[in-house]
Structure formats: C-alpha cells, structure tokens
C-alpha positions as CSV (number, residue, x, y, z in Angstrom):
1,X,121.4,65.7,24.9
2,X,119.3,68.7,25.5
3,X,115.9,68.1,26.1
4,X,114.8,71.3,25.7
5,X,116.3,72.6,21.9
6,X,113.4,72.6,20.3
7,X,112.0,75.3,22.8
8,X,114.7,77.1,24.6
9,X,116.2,80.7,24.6
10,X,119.6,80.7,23.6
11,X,122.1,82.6,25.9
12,X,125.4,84.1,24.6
13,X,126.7,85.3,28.1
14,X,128.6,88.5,27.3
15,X,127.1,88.8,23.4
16,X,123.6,89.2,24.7
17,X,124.8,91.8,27.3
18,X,126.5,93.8,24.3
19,X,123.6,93.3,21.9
20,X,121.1,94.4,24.5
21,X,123.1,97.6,25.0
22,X,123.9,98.3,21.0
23,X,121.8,97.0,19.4
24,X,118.2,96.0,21.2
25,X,117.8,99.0,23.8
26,X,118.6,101.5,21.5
27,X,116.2,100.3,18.9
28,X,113.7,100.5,22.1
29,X,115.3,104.0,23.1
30,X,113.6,105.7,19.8
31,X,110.6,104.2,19.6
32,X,109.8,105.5,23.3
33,X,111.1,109.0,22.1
34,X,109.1,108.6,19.0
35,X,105.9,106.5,19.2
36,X,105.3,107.3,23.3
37,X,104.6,110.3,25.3
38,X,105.4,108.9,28.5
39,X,107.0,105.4,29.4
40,X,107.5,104.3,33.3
41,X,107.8,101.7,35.5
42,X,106.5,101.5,39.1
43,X,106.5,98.8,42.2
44,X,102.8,99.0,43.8
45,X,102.1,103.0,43.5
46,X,99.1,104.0,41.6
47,X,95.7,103.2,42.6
48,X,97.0,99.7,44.0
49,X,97.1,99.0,47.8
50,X,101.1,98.8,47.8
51,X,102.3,102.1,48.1
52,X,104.6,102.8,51.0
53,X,108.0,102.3,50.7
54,X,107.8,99.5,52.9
55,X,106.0,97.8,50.3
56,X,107.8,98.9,47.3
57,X,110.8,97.6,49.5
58,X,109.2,94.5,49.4
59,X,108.1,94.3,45.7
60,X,112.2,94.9,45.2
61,X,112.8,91.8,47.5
62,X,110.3,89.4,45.9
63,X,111.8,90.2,42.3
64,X,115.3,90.1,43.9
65,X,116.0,86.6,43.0
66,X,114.0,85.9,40.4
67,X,110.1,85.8,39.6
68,X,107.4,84.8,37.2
69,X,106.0,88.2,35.5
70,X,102.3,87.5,34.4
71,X,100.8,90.6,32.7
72,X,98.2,91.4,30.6
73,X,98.5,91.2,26.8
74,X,97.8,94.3,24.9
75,X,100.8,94.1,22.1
76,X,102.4,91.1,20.4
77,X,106.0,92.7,20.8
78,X,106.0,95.6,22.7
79,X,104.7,94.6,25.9
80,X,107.4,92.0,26.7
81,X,110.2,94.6,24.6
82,X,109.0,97.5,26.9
83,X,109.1,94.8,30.4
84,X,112.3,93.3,29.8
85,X,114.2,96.7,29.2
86,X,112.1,98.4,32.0
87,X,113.6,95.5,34.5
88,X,117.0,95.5,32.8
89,X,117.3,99.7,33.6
90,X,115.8,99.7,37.1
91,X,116.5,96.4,38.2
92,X,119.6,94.6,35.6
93,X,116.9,91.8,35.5
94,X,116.7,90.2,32.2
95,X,113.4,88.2,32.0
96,X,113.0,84.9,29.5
97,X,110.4,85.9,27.5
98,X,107.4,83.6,25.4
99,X,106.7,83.8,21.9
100,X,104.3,81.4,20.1
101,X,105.8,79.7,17.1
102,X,103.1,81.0,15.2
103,X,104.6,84.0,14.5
104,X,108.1,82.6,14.2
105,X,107.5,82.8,10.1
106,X,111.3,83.2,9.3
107,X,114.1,81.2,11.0
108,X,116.1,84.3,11.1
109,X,113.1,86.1,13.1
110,X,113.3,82.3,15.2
111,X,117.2,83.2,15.3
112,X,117.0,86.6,16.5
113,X,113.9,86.3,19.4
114,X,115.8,83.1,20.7
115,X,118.7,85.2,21.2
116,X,116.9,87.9,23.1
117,X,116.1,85.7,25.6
118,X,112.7,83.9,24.2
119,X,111.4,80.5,24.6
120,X,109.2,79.4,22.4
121,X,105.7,78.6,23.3
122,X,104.8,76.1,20.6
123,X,100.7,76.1,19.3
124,X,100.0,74.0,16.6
125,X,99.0,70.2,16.6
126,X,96.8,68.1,17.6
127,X,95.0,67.3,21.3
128,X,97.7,65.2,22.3
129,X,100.6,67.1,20.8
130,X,99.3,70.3,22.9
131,X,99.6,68.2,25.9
132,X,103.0,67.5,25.2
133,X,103.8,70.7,24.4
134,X,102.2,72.0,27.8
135,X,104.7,69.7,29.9
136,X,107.2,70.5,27.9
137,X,106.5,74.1,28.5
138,X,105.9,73.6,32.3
139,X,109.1,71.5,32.7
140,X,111.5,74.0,31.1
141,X,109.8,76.9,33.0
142,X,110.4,75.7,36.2
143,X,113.9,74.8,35.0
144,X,114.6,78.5,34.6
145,X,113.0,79.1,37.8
146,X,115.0,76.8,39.6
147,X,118.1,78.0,38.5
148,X,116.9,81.7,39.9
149,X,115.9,83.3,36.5
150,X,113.1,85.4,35.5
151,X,110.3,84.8,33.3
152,X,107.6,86.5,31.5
153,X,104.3,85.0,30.3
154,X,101.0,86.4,29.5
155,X,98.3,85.9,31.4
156,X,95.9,84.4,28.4
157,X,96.8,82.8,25.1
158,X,96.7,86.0,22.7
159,X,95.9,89.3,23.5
160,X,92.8,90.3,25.1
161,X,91.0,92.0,21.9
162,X,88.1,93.7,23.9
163,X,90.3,95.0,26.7
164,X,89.0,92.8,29.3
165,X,92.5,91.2,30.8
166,X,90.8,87.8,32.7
167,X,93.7,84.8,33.3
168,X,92.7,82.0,31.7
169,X,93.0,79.2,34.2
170,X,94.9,77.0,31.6
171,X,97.9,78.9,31.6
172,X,97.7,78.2,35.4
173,X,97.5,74.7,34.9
174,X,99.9,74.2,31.9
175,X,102.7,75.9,34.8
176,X,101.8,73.5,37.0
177,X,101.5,70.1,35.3
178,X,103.0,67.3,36.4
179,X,103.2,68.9,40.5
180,X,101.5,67.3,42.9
181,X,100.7,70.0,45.0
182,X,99.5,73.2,42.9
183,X,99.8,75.6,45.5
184,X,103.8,74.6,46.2
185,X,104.1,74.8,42.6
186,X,102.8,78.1,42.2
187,X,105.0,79.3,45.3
188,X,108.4,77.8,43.3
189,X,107.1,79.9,40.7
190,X,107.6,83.5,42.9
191,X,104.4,84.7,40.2
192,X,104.2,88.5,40.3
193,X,101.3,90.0,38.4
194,X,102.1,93.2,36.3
195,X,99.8,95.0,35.3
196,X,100.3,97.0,31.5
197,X,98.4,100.5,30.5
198,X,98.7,102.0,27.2
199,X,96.9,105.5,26.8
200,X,96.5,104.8,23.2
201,X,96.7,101.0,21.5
202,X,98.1,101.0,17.9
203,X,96.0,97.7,16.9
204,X,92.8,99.0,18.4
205,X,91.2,99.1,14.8
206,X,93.2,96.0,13.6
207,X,91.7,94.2,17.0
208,X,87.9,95.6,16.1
209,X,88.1,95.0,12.7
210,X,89.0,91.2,13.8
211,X,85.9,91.1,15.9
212,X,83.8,91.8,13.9
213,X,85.4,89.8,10.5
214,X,84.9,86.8,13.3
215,X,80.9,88.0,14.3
216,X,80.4,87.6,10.5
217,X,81.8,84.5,9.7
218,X,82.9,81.8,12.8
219,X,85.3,79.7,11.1
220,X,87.0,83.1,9.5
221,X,91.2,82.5,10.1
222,X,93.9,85.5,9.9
223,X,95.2,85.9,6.4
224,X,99.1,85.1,5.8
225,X,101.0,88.5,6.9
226,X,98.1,89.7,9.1
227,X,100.4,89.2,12.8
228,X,103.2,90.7,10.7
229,X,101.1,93.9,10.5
230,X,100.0,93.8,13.9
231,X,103.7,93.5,14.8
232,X,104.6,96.1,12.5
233,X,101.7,98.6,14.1
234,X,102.2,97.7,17.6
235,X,106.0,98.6,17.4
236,X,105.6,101.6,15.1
237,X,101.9,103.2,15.8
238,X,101.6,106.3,18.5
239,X,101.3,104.9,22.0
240,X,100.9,108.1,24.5
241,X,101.7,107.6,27.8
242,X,102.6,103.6,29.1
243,X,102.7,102.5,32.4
244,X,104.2,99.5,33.9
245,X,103.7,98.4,37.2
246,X,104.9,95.7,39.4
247,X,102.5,93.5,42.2
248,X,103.9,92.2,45.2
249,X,104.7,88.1,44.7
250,X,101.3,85.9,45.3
251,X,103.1,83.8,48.0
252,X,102.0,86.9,50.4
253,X,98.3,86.3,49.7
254,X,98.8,82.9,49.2
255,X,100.5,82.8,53.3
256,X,97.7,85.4,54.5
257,X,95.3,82.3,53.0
258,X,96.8,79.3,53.7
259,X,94.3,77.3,55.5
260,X,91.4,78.3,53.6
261,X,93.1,77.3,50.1
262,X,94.5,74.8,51.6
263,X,91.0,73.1,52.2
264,X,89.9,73.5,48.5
265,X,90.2,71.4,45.3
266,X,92.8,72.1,42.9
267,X,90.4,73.2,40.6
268,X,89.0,75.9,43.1
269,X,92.4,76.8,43.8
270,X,93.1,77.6,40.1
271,X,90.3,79.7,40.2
272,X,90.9,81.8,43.5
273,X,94.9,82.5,42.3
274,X,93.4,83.2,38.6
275,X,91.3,85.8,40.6
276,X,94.0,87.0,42.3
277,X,96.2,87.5,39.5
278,X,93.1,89.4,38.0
279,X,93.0,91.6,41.0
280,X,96.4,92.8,41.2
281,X,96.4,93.5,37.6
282,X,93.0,95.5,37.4
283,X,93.8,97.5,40.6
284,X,97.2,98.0,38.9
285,X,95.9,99.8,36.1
286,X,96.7,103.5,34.7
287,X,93.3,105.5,34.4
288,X,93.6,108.2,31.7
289,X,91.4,111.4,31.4
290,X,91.0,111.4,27.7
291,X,88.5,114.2,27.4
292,X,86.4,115.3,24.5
293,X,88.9,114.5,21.9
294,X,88.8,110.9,22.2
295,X,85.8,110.6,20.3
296,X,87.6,112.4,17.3
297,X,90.2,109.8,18.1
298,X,87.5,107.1,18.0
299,X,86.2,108.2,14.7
300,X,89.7,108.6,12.8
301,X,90.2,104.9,13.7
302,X,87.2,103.7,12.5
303,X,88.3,105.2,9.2
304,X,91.2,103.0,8.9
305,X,88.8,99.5,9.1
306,X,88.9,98.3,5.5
307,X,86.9,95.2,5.5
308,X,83.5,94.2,3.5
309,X,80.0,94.9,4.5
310,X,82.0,97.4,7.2
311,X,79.3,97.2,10.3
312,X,80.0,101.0,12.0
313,X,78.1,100.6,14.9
314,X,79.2,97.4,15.8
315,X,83.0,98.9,15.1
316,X,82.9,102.1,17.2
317,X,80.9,99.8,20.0
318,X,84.2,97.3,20.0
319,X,86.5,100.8,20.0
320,X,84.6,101.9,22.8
321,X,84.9,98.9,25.0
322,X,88.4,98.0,24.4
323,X,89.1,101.4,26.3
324,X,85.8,101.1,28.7
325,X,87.1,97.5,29.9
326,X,90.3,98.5,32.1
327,X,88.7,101.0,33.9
328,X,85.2,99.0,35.0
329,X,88.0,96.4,35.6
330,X,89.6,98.9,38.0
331,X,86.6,100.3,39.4
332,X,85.4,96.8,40.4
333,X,89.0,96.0,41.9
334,X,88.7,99.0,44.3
335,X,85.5,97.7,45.8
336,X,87.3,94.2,46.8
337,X,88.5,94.2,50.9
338,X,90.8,91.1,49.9
C-alpha cells in the first residue's frame, strides 16, 4: 500500500527525462526568448556575502546531494518552472516541486504536474484535516529527503502580494512535525534559501487589484477561473530580466550557532531560522535601475485594473510597494553583521 498516493509526484524514470527534454524545457526555452530579457542563475554572487569561488564551491557541495530550496513566491508557475530547469541545466538536479490542490481544477492538469515531479500540497478542510494534511506533508518530504532528492517549497503559503517575502514560521513547523528535535530536523532537511528577482511581474495589477477588492470587502473570495488567469499571465506576460540565486545550506549558520540555539525554545528557534531564511533571501536579491520610465510603466498597469469603485491612489500606492519592498528588504539585509 502506498501511503502517500493521494499526495505524491509520480516518476516515470526514463519518460520524465525524455519529456523534460521534448516536451517541458523547450516549452520553457521560448518563453525565456520571448517573455524575458534576461534569465540566470547564480551560487552566492550578487550583493550577498558568498562570493568567492571558495564559496560558490561550497554552495555546489551543499546542493551536491540533495537540498530543500525555499524561495520566495512571486509566480504561481514560473518560479518553480524557471528553478527546476535552472538546476536541471547547471546542475542535472531535478527538484520535487509543491503545488496546492487548489489549483489542480482538471485531473489532466493533476495528471500532467504529478508527472513533472509535483507533490501536492493539499489546502482545503477543516482544523483537523489541515493537521493531517501537514504530517502528511512533513512525512513524505522528509521521505524524499531521505532518499537524497531535492525539493522545492515556498517560503509562505501564496505569493507574497505586496512584495515583502517574510517566511511564515508555519511552513517551518509543518516540515518539522512530528521531530523531536527541530534543529536536527531542519539539518536532515539541507534547507537552502533562494532567493527570486523579476525586473517586471506580469500579475502586478492582477496582485493590486486583489488588495484592494479585499480592503473593500473582507470576506471577498477569488472568482472561479481567477488562478487560471494569473497562471495564464505569469507564464505568458513580459518579465525582463530574472535572476535566480542560490544561498549556502543553513546547517553553516546553524554550526556557527550551535550553542546559542541550542539554549532556546523551539518556538524561538523557529523564529531565528525563519529570520535567517529571510536574510539570505533579501541579501540575495537583484536590484534594478528602472529609471524615469517606470512610472509610465506604473501608469499603463493601472489601466488594466477593471474592478468597481476603482480606488487610483490606493492602486498605484500597492504598484509602488510591490517593487519598493525587495529593495528596503535588501537594504536592511546589508546592515546585518550576522
């Protein structure tokens, strides 16, 4: 019996090798020659702290054998898509990848993503059922890990709207349930933050227009077909230049630390790693110079919002910080000594 059916990633051995390379990369191959100027991975470099070879050597070592790819979440699709065929050209690692049922509305689309590698990451139910479904979760990830494979997870549950990319401490927890010892768990785990930069996001007037439809009215819900379009816009709307780039494993900090997280609570030592997936992922970001234009940019977005009593202000505000967010985010990463 397979305790894990109702959640797993289905592998086909030498079909998902052949799919990846005819059918899957390709498909990715035009929409970076199309919708991007620029697409590129890199271990440490940028502003970040890691950028001798000695440490990009490292960063090689610590994925060598498998790791736990927390990122930020700016796009449904494309920022897993754009990872897994990142690692698969530089490194041949092929990363299990999380999708939440919720947008599994076809069982062919459930067909197809399960064959790509993705687990599903199941959201609906009750209080109980979501704790069942986190151990569930947890179990099979540290399955995978055990067995040496990669995995990618976001760092929150849905994508950060206003551009402010803070872990939530419960995806922490759901990875961890059921270990005694958090900080061993997080070490089987090999977590190595990534940290995700688009120049231009596709759903920035689909993610304002959102913000504001839930301002208005608290208890307002997505339509049906409204993560289809965001789908849809992340895969196929103009991008400009995307960076990936690759953090050293926490198990360094984590050493460099020992006896002071050591003498915290679990609950404290949530909340420093959560920090310190923050950190590498801030100080990982790409900073654009978008010059004078971008307002013109701002301004043709804000002229796609279709929504009643459309609130302007409160619209090109919410444009404006989505962008703003990364690089205070950086700024304040820079000024850590840690």
């Amino acid at each position: 019996m397979n305790a894990y059916k109702d959640i797993q990633a289905y592998r086909v051995g030498p079909l998902l090798t052949a799919t990846d390379f005819l059918f899957v990369f390709p498909f990715l191959e035009v929409i970076r020659r199309r919708k991007a100027t620029s697409l590129r991975m890199e271990p440490g470099g940028g502003g970040s702290p890691w950028q001798s070879k000695a440490d990009k050597k490292a960063i090689r070592e610590d994925i060598g054998h498998g790791a736990t790819f927390l990122t930020n979440h700016r796009d449904i699709i494309m920022d897993a898509a754009w990872l897994s065929y990142l690692l698969r050209m530089r490194y041949f690692i092929r990363p299990y990848m999380g999708i939440g049922n919720n947008l599994l509305s076809k069982r062919w689309i459930e067909w197809l993503v399960r064959y790509n590698r993705c687990y599903v990451v199941i959201r609906n139910g009750g209080a109980k059922d979501a704790i069942k479904n986190a151990q569930h979760l947890s179990a099979y990830i540290h399955y995978l890990r055990h067995k040496g494979e990669s995995i990618w997870l976001a760092q929150r549950e849905g994508r950060a709207k206003d551009g402010n990319d803070v872990t939530q401490p419960a995806v922490l927890k759901m990875l961890t349930m059921g270990c005694d010892d958090f900080l061993s768990a997080v070490r089987e785990l090999n977590i190595c933050p990534v940290s995700i930069s688009y120049e231009l996001d596709p759903c920035d007037y689909l993610k304002a227009a959102e913000m504001q439809q839930r301002r208005d009215n608290p208890h307002w819900h997505k339509r049906k077909g409204e993560d289809e379009l965001s789908m849809k816009t992340g895969i196929f709307g103009k991008k400009g230049r995307v960076v990936y780039r690759i953090t050293p494993s926490l198990n360094h900090w984590m050493d460099a630390h020992k006896e002071e997280l050591e003498a915290m609570t679990r609950n404290e030592q949530v909340q420093a790693v959560a920090k310190r997936i923050d950190y590498q992922i801030h100080i990982g970001y790409e900073i654009y110079d978008r010059g004078e234009a971008f307002e013109q940019y701002l301004q043709e977005r804000l002229a796609l919002i279709d929504i009643p009593n459309k609130d302007e202000a409160f619209l090109t505000d919410k444009l404006r910080e989505m962008y703003r967010n990364p690089v205070l985010n950086y700024e304040a990463a820079k000024q850590r000594t840690d």
